[in-house]
C-alpha positions as MATLAB code, in Angstrom:
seq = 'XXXXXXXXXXXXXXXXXXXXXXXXXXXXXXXXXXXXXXXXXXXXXXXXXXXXXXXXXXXXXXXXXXXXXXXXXXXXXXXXXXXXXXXXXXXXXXXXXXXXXXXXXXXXXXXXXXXXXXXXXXXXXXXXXXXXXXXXXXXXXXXXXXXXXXXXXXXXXXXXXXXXXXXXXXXXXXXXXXXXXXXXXXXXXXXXXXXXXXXXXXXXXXXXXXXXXXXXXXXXXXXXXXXXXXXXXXXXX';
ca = [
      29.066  -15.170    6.749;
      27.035  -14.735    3.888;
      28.402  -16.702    1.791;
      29.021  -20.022    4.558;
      24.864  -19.184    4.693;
      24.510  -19.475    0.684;
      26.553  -22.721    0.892;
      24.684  -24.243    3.558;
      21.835  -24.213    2.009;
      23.054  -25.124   -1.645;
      23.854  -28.562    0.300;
      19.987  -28.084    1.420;
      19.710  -27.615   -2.020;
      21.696  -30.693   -3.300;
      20.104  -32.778   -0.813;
      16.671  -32.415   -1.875;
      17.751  -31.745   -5.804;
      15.030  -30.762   -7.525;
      11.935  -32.323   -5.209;
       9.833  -31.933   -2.317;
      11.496  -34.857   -1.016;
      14.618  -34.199    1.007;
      14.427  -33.356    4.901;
      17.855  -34.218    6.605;
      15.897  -34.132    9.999;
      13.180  -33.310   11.261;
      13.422  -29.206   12.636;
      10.319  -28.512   14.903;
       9.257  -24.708   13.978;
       7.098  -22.316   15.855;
       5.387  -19.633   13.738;
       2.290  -17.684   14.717;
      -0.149  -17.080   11.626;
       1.042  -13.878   10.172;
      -1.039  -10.369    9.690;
      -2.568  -10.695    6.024;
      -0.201   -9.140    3.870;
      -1.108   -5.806    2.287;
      -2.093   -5.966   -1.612;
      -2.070   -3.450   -3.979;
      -5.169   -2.519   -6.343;
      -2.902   -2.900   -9.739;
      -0.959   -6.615  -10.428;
       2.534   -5.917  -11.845;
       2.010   -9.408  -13.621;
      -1.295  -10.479  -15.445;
       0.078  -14.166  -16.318;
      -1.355  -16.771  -15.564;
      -0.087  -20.701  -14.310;
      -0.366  -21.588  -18.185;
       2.282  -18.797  -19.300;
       4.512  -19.326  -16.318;
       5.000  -23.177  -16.982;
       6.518  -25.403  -19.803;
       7.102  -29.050  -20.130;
      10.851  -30.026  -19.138;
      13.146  -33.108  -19.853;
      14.218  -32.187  -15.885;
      13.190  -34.876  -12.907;
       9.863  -32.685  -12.118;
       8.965  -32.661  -15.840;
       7.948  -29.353  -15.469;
       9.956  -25.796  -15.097;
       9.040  -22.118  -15.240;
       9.412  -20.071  -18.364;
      11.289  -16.678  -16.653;
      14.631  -16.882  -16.576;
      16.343  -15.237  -13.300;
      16.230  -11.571  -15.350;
      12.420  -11.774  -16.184;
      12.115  -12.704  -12.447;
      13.763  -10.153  -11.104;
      11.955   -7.950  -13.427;
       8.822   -9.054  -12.358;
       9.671   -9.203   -8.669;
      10.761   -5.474   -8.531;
       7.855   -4.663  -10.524;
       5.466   -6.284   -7.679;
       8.049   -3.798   -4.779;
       7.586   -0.799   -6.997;
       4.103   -1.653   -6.677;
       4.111   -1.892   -2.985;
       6.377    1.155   -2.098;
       8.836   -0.757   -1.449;
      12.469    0.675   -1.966;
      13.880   -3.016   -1.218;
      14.531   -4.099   -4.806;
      17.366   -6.774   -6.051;
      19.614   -6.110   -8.806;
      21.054   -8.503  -11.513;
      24.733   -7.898  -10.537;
      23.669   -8.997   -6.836;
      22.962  -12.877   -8.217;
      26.201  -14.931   -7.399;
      26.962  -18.429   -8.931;
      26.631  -20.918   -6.210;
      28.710  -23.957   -7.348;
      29.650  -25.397  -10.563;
      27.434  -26.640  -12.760;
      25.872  -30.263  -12.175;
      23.333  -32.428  -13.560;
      19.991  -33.505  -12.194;
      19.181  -37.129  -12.618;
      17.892  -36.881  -15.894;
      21.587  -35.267  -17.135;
      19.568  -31.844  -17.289;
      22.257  -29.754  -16.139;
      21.688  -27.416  -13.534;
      23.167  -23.898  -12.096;
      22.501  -22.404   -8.269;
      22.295  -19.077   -7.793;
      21.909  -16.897   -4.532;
      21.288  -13.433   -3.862;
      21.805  -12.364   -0.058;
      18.822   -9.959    1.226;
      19.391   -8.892    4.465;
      19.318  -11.846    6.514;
      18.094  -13.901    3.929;
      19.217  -15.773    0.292;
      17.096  -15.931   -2.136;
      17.503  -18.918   -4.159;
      17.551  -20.187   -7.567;
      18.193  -22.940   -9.180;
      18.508  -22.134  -13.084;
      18.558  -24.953  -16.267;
      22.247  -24.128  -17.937;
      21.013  -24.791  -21.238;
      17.487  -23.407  -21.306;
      18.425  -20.262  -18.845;
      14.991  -21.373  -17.614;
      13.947  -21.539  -13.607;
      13.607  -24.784  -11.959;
      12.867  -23.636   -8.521;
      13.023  -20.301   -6.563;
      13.177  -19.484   -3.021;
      13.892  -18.031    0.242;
      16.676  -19.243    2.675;
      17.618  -18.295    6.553;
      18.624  -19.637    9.590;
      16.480  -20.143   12.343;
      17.604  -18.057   14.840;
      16.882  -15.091   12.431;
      13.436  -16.298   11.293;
      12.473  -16.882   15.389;
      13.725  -13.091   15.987;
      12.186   -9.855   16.341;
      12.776   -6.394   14.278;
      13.754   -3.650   16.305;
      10.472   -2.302   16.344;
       9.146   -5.466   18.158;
       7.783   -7.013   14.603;
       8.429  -11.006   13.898;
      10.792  -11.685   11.515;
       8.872  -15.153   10.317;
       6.264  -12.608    9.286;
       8.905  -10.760    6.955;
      10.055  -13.892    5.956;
       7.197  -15.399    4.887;
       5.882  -12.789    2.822;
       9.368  -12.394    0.875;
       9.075  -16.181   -0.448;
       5.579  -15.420   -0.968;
       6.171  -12.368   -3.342;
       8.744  -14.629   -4.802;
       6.362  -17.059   -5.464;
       4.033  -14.433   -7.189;
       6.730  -13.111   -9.360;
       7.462  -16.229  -10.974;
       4.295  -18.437  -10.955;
       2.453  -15.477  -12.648;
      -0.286  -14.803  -10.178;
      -1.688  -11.368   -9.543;
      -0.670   -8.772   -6.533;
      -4.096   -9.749   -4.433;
      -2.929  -13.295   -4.260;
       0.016  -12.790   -1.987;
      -2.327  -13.450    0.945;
      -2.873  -16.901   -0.123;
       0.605  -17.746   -1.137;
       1.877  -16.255    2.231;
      -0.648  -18.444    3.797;
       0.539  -21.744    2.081;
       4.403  -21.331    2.963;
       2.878  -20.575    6.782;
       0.664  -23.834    6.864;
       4.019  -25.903    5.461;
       5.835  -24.419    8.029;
       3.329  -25.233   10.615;
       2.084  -28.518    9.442;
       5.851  -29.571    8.691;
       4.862  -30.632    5.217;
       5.000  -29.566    1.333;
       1.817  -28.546    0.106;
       0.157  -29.094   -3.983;
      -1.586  -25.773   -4.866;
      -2.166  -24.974   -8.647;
       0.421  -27.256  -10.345;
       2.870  -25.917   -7.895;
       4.845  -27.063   -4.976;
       5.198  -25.460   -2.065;
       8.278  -26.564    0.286;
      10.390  -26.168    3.261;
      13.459  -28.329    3.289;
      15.036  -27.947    6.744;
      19.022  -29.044    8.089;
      19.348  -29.366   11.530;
      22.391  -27.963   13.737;
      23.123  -30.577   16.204;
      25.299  -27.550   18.109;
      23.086  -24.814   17.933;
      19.412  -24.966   17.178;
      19.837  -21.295   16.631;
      22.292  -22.111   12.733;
      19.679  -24.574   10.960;
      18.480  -23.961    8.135;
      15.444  -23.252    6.737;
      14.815  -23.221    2.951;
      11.115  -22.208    1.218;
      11.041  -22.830   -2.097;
       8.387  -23.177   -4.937;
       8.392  -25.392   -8.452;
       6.132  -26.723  -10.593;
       5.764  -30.800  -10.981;
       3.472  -32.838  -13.255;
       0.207  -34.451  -12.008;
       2.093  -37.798  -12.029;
       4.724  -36.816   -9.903;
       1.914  -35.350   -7.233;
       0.383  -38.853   -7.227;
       3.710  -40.601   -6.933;
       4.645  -38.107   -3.803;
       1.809  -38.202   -2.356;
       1.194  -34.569   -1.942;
      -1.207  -32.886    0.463;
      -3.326  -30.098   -1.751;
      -3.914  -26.733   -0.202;
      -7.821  -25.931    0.451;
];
């Protein structure tokens, strides 16, 4: 089952390449704002949007500067932080399809890494070992359900992609909050969000048979100013 779920959403993946663009059909999601997430005094990673980010010859123009070990790095850094014994490990990353290129001929690895209900994504430059875009994948019948303890599992959910999104875009520990907050208001709002160079997206497949097996994919990349212009994106106040 876990790996049907990583190919699913590699075709998610596919479908919407490298861009915001990219929603087979429309899924209508109900999430309740979640409980701010708790922050820790200490940031596991002082970079900032300029360090994180390089120029690309990729179709977004832009791509991160961590490659999928300094991410994980920096992501179990951020858990240590937290408390958190829930840490990924190198060996866990699995190949997701052979190599192919993006429309530029840039040429282009997936990765997944299952986390308990969840992939996390990746989508890696072959030649650079650079990230293009990282983020978190599920169905919806598991982001709709409850922990045993009563607790939402959109809530879990959403804060995962957003310490995912602090590991590699380089922002501090107290800024989860706010990146939590973005990937809530695209889930609510149905659309991909501009915040700091950054895109913020949920690419969605519908199940015709059961509501309960789409899939739901948050993900974060950086794009150049002229691409925001060109897609017209929405940026988060």
């Amino acid at each position: 089952m876990k790996k049907i779920l990583a190919m699913m959403l590699t075709a998610v993946m596919t479908l919407s390449l490298l861009t915001a663009c990219g929603k087979e059909k429309e899924v209508k999601i109900d999430v309740d704002q979640p409980q701010n997430a708790a922050t820790v005094d200490e940031p596991a990673y002082l970079g900032t949007r300029a360090e994180a980010v390089e120029d690309s010859r990729n179709v977004n123009g832009k791509r991160f500067t961590s490659t999928l070990y300094d991410f994980t790095s920096r992501y179990n850094a951020e858990m240590s932080l937290r408390g958190e014994k829930d840490v990924i490990h190198m060996e866990g990353w699995k190949k997701n399809g052979q190599v192919t290129k993006d429309e530029n001929g840039i040429r282009i690895q997936y990765y997944y890494y299952d986390d308990n209900g969840m992939n996390i994504t990746a989508t890696v430059e072959e030649d650079s070992d650079k990230l293009v875009n990282i983020g978190c994948g599920t169905t919806m019948g598991h982001f709709v359900g409850k922990e045993d303890n009563g607790e939402k599992k959109s809530d879990k959910i959403l804060l995962r992609a957003a310490l995912v999104a602090q590991a590699v875009c380089g922002y501090p520990s107290g800024h989860v909050n706010t990146l939590q907050n973005i990937f809530y208001r695209v889930t609510e709002e149905n659309k991909n969000l501009w915040y700091d160079g950054f895109v913020f997206a949920l690419n969605t497949r519908e199940d015709g048979a059961d509501s309960q097996n789409s899939l739901m994919l948050f993900r974060v990349f950086p794009v150049t100013d002229k691409l925001k212009e060109e897609w017209h994106l929405e940026e988060y106040q």
